[in-house]
N, C-alpha and C positions, 0 to 999 in steps of 0.2 A: 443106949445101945443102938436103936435106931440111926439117929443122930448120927452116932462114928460112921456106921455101913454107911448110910447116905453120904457121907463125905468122903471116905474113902472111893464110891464109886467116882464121883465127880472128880476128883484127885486122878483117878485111874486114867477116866475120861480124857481128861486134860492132854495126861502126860501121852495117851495114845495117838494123839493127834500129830500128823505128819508136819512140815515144815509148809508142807506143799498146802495141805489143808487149811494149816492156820494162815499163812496167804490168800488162801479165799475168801477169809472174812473180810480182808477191804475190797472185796470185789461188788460190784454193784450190777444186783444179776438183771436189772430192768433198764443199762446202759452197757451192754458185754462190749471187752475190747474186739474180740473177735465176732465179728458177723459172716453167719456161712453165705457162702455165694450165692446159692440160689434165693435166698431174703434178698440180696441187693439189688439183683436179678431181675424181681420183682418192683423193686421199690422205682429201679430206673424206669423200666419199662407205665409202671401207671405214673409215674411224676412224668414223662415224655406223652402220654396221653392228655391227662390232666390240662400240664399246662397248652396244648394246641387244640384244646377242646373249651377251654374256658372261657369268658368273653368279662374278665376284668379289666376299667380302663386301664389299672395299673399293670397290667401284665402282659395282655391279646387281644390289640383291637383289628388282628383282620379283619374279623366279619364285617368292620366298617371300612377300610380302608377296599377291601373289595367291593363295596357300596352294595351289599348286599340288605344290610343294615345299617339304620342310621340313629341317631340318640335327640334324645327328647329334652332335656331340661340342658346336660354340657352338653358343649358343642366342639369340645377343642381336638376332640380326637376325630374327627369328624373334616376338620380343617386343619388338619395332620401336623398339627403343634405335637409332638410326640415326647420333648421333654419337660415339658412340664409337670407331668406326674415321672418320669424318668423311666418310661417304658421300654426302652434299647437297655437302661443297668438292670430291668429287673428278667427282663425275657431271657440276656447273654446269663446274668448270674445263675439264676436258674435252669438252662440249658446244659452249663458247666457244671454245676455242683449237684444240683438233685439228678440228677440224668446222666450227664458223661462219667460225672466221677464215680458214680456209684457201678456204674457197669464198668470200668475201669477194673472199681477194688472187688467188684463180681470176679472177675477175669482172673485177678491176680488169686482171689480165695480160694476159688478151684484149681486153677495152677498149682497152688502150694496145698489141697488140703492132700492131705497120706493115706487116706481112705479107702480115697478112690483110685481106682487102677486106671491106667493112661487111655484105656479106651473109652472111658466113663467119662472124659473129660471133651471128646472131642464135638460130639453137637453141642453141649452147654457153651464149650467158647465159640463156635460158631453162631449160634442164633443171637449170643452176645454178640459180636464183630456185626450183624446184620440193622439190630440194632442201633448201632454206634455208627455204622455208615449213616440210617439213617437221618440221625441227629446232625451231622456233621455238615450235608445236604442243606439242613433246614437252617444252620448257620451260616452257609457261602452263600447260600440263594437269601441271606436276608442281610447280609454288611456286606456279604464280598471278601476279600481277604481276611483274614480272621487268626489268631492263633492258635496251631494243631500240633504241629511238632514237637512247640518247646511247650504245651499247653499241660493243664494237669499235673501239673511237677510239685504242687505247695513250697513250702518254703524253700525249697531248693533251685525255685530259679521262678521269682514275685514278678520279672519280668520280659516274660513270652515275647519272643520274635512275632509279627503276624506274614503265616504265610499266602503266599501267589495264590487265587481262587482254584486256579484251570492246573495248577501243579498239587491242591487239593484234591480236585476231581479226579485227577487221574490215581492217584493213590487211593482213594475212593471202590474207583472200577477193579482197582487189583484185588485189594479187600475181600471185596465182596462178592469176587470171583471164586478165590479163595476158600470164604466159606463156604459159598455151594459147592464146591467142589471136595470141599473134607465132610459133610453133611452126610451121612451115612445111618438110614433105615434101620440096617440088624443092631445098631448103638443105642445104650441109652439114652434117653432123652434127659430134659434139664428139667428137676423138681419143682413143681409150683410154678411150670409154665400157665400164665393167667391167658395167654393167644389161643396158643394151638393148641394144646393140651398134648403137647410132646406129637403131633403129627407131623415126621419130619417132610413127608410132601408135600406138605403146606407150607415147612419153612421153605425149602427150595424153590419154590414158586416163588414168594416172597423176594429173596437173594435175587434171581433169574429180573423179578420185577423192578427194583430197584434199580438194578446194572442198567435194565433197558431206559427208567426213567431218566439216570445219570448221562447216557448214551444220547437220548433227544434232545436234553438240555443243551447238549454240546451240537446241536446240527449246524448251526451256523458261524460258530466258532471254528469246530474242529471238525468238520465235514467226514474228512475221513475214517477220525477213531471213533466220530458216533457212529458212522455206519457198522465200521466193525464190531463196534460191544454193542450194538443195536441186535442186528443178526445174530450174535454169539448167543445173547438174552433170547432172545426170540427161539431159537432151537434150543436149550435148557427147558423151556416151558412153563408160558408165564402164569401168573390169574387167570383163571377161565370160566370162574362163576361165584357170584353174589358172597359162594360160601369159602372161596381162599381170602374174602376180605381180610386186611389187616388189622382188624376193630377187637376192642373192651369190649365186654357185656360188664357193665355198674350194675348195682343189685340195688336191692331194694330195700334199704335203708340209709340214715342220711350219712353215716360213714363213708362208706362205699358210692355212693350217689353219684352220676355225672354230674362231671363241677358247673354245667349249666343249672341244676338244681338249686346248688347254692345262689348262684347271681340271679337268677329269675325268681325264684320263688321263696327262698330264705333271708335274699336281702331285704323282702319286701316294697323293694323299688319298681317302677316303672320309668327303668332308663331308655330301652331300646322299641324301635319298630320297623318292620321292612322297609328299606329303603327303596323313595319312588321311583329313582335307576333300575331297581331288579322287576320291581312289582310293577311297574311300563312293560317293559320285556314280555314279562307272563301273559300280561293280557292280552297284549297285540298278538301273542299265539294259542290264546286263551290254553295254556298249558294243564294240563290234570295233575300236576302237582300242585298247583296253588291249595288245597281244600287240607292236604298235609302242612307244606310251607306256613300258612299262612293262618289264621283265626280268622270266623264267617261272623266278626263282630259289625263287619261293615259292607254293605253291599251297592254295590261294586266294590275291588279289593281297592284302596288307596293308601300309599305309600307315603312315609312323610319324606320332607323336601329333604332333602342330602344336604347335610352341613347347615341346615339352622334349627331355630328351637322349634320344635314339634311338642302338642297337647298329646297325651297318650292315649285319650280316648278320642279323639279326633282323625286317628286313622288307624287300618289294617293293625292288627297286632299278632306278633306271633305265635306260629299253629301251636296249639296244644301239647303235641308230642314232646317238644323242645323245653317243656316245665317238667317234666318227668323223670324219678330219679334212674329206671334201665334204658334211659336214651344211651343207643349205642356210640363210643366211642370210634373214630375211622381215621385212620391215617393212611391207607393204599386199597384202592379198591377198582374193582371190574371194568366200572366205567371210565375211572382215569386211565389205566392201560389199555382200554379200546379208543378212546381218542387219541392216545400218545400212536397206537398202530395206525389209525388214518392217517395223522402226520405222516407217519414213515412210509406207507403206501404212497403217498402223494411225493415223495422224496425220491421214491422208486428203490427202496430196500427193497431185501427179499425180504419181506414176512406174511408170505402168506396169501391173504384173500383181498377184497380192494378198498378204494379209501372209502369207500360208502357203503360199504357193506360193516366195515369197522364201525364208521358214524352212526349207523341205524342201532346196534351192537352197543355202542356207549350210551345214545339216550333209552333203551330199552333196558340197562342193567341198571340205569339211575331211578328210575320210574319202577323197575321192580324190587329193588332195592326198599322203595320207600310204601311198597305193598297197593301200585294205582293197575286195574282192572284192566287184563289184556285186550278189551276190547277199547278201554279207551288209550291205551297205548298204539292200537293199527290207527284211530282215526287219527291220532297226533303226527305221527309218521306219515302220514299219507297226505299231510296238509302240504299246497304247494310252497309253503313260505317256511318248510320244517324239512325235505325230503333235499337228501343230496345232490342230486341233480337239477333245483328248479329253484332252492331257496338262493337270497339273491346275494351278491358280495363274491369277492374271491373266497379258494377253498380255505386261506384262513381265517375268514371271517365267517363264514360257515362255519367251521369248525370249533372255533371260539366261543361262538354265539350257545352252543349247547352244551361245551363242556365247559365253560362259567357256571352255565346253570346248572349242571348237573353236581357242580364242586359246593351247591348249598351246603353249608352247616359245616364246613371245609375251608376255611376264610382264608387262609394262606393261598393253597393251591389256587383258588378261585383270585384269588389276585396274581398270583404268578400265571396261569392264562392270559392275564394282560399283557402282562408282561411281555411274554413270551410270543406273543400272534397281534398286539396291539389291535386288540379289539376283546371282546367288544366296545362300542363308544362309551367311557364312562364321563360323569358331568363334571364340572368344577362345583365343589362345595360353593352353597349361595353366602354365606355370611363373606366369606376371604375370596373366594376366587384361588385358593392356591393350588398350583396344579400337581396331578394326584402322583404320588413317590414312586419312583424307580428302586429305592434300597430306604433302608432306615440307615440312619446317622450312627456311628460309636456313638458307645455311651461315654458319660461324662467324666463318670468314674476311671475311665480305662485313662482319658488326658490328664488326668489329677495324678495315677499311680502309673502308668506304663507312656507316658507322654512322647519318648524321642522314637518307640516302634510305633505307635499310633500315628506321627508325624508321618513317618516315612510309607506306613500304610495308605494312609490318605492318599500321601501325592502318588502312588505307586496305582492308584486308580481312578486319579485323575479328580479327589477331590470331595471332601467328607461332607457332600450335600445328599437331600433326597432325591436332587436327578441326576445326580450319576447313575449313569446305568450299569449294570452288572457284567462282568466277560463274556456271557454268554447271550447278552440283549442286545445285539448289532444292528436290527434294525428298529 
């Protein structure tokens, strides 16, 4: 009797079961087809940290090519052989795919989820769109014309146009105008914001800050639309302390970890050391960041030689902070937008207060930033070969000279200040002599599958070398 009832429920069971139900069972609920937006959200946002915070040769080797840092046993990224681990297919892929696309299909899951009612939806795709600008940035300021338009498509269209840098930008600046401007306080914020924690103030700052970055980039190019999204930025209301940084907090476990944990401390390597370009610098101002920067393994700090093979106990190794798994994360911060405002003060924008006052302003948020004692920040400022007025060089070598340093642990930007103000002097790697990149090359992948817009990319800027310079590097 058992028996029957036992089988008759299961029979019951069966037959209860919707069509919809029984469909679930080929669902596989630890790969769902549907992923909510705000998980994408996220996943963009730390894979966009991640990787410009990491320092794999296969992936990011600003920190070396800013010669902030140099490598010990290889040497090839160092003397800007950059395909040979094919670091242009892995930086673009990954820019594309973990990052753009995923804040793409963010964008599009909140678009479409029915849940949410349309005002719910309006800072989530804003803080997205802010994001996505600034990826977008980090791809024209590193090939130069790039594919955007026809990009992100998949199968529907394997081979993307690459568009005009400066016809990027400017669709950029709309963007992002855009967003601060739909950015709205009394709105919901976006779930499992890992930045702000849904502080929509902080995004608009953010927004405001990015226009104005976009805006400088272009001074020389386009004189006049940076001044104007210069000033627009600038009354919006940019960064204005330590705490609208645009940074991760990594936790403290090896999951979550700044991806410098894993390469420093989990590879178990000793590949990198300060490099004796940056760690020169330091000392000639005897700077009070060196005791953070830097490991007190060696006294005096010494640097190894840029671009050859360096012993790793043989000199200067890196501070301590940087093995640690809540090294914060930074992509936009206090001092980069107080140096980007002395440029413009010196430009004669209207923003504000003056170029030296700005400059004091960005090496004091960088110095407190990294937690160096306000008494040794007034005597640093106060040295005559540090203070605006008396340090020596024109105002952009001044200004170079300390917002290099300040873009430590920042290896892109900190190279893009080269760029950008050609200075400060960096050296030629000693093994090659080869002189140090204006852009990184397409990757190889792109000539193999997308070859006749790659062609036409190339010559459309004059040529798929590392010294091509970029639309907006004119002098």
């Amino acid at each position: 009797m058992k028996k029957i009832i036992l089988g008759s429920l299961v029979a019951l069971s069966l037959t209860a079961c919707s069509d919809e139900n029984y469909a679930n069972l080929n669902v596989d609920p630890k790969n769902p087809i549907e992923v909510p937006g705000n998980f994408l959200f996220t996943n963009g946002v730390k894979s966009l940290f991640d990787q410009m915070g990491n320092t794999s040769v296969n992936r990011n080797i600003f920190r070396l090519v800013a010669q902030q840092w140099t490598e010990c046993q290889y040497t090839e990224e160092t003397n800007y052989d950059i395909r040979n681990r094919g670091i242009p297919d892995t930086h673009m892929n990954l820019m594309y795919t973990n990052v753009l696309h995923d804040l793409k299909k963010a964008k599009e899951a909140i678009a479409a989820d029915e849940e949410l009612f349309p005002n719910e939806k309006v800072n989530p795709e804003a803080m997205i769109t802010i994001v996505e600008v600034y990826a977008w940035q980090q791809l024209v300021d590193l090939f130069g014309n790039i594919p955007y338009s026809e990009a992100l498509q998949g199968l529907n269209n394997t081979t993307p146009k690459y568009d005009d840098g400066l016809t990027i930008y400017k669709d950029l600046l709309t963007k992002v105008t855009t967003a601060y401007n739909s950015l709205d306080a009394s709105l919901p914020g976006m779930e499992r914001d890992i930045v702000y924690n849904n502080d929509i103030s902080k995004w608009k700052k953010l927004a405001a800050s990015l226009k104005f970055k976009l805006a400088m980039r272009l001074a020389d190019a386009e004189p006049t639309l940076s001044r104007q999204h210069a000033e627009e930025a600038y009354n919006m209301g940019l960064i204005s302390s330590n705490d609208d940084n645009f940074t991760l907090q990594y936790e403290n476990n090896t999951a979550n970890a700044h991806p410098l944990y894993a390469d420093l401390v989990l590879s178990g390597r000793q590949d990198f050391v300060p490099a004796d370009t940056f760690v020169d610098y330091l000392n000639d101002l005897e700077d009070p960041r060196r005791p953070v920067f830097f490991d007190d393994n060696k006294t005096p700090y010494v640097g190894g030689v840029y671009g050859d093979f360096n012993t790793y106990t043989d000199y200067t190794n890196i501070g301590k902070v940087f093995f640690t798994r809540t090294l914060k994360g930074d992509l936009m911060d206090y001092s980069e937008i107080s140096f980007l405002l002395s440029e413009a003060k010196e430009r004669n924008y209207n923003v504000g207060s003056t170029a030296a006052a700005y400059y004091t302003q960005g090496i004091t948020a960088s110095m407190e930033y990294w937690g160096i004692p306000a008494a040794d920040i007034t005597t640093y400022l106060n040295r005559t070969d540090v203070d605006y007025d008396t340090a020596p060089g024109t105002w952009k070598e001044r200004l170079a000279k300390q917002f290099w340093i300040a873009m430590y642990n920042r290896g892109f930007e900190a190279w893009s200040v080269w760029r950008m103000y050609d200075a400060p002097g960096l050296r030629l790697p000693a093994a090659t002599e080869t002189p140090v990149p204006f852009r990184f090359t397409y990757p190889v992948r792109e000539q193999n599958l997308n070859g006749a817009n790659l062609a036409a990319a190339s010559a459309a800027i004059g040529g798929d070398t590392q010294q091509t310079k970029l639309f907006w590097d004119k002098f």
